[in-house]
C-alpha positions in Angstrom: 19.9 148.9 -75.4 18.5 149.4 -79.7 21.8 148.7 -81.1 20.1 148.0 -84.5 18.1 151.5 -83.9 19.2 154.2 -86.7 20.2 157.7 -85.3 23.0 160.0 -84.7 25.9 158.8 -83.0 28.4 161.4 -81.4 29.7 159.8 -78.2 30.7 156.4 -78.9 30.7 155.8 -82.7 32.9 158.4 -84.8 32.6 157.4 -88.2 29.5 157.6 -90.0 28.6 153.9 -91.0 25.0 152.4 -92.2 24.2 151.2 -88.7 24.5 153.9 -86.3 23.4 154.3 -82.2 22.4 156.8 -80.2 23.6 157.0 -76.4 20.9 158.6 -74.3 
């Protein structure tokens, strides 16, 4: 799982921060 990978995060991360995941 790309932790490090950049995207939008809506499921498991709700604040906005410089690193960000995305759950598919």
């Amino acid at each position: 799982m790309p932790l490090s990978q950049t995207g939008s995060s809506t499921k498991s991360n709700t604040m906005p921060t410089s690193q960000t995941w995305s759950y598919t």
